[in-house]
C-alpha positions as a printed NumPy array, in Angstrom:
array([[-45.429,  21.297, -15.361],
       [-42.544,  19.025, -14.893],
       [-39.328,  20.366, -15.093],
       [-36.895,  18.127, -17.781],
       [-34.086,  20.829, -18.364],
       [-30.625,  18.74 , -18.708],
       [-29.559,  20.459, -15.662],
       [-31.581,  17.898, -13.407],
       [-30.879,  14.695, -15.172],
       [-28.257,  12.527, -13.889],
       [-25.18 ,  13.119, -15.867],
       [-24.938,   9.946, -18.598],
       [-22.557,   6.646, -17.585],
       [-19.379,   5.673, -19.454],
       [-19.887,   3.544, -22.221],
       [-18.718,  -0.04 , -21.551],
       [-16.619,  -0.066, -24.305],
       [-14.807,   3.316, -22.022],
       [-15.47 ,   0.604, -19.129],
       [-13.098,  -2.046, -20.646],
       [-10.496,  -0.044, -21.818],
       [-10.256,   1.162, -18.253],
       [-10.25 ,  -2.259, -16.751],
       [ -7.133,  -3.11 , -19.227],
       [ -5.223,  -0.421, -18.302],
       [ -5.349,  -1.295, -14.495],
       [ -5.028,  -4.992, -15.222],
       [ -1.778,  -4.185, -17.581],
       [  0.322,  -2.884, -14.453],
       [ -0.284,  -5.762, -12.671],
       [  0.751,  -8.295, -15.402],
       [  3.947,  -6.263, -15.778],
       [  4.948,  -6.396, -12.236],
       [  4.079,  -9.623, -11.722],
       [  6.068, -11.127, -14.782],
       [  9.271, -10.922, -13.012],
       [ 11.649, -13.231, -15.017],
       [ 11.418, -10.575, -18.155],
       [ 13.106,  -8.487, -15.858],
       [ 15.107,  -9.965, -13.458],
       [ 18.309,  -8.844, -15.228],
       [ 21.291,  -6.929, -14.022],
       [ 21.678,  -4.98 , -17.911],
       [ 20.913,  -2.457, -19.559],
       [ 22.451,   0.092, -16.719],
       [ 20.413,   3.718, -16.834],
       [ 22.003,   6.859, -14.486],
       [ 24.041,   3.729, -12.66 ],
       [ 21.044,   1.74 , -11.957],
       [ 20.659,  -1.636, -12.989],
       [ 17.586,  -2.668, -15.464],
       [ 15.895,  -4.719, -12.599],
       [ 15.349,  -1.67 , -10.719],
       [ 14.462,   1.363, -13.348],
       [ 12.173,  -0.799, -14.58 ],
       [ 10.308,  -0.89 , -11.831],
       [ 10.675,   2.465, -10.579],
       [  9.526,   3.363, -14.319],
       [  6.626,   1.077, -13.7  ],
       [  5.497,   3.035, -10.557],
       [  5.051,   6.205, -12.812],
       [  3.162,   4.405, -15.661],
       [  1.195,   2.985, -12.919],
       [  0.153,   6.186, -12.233],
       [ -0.768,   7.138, -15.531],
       [ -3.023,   4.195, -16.008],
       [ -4.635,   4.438, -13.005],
       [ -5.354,   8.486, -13.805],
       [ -6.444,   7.728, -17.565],
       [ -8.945,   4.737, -16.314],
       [-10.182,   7.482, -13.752],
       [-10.654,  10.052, -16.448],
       [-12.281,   7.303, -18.859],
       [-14.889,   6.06 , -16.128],
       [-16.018,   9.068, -14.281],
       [-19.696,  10.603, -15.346],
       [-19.645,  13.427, -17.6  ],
       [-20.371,  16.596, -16.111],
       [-18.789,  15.753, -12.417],
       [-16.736,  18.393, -10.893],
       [-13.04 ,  18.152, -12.31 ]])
């Protein structure tokens, strides 16, 4: 008798629609840091710092986001959390 309880099939792959919404959201950091001249600008001024750099330190933290959200959208249901 051959055994076909869910517990030993594979867990199932992210859709690719899941696939491409996690490829945008690590491609959309990139574009943002790399489009400089929108903000290569002294104002607006947040906590004393100037916009050039809050925007990137902002940047780092969304990074982060995206890169935990495209990790959460791509991994196989079922894996250990």
């Amino acid at each position: 008798m051959s055994d076909t309880s869910p517990a030993s099939s594979p867990p199932p792959s992210p859709s690719l629609a899941r696939k491409a919404v996690a490829g945008v959201l690590l491609v959309v950091p990139f574009a943002v840091y790399l489009a400089v001249p929108t903000y290569a600008k002294d104002g607006p001024h947040v906590a004393g710092f100037p916009f050039f750099y809050w925007w990137q330190l902002l940047w780092v933290v969304l990074t982060a986001v995206c890169i935990g959200s495209a990790h959460l959208l791509t991994r196989k249901r079922g894996e250990a959390k």
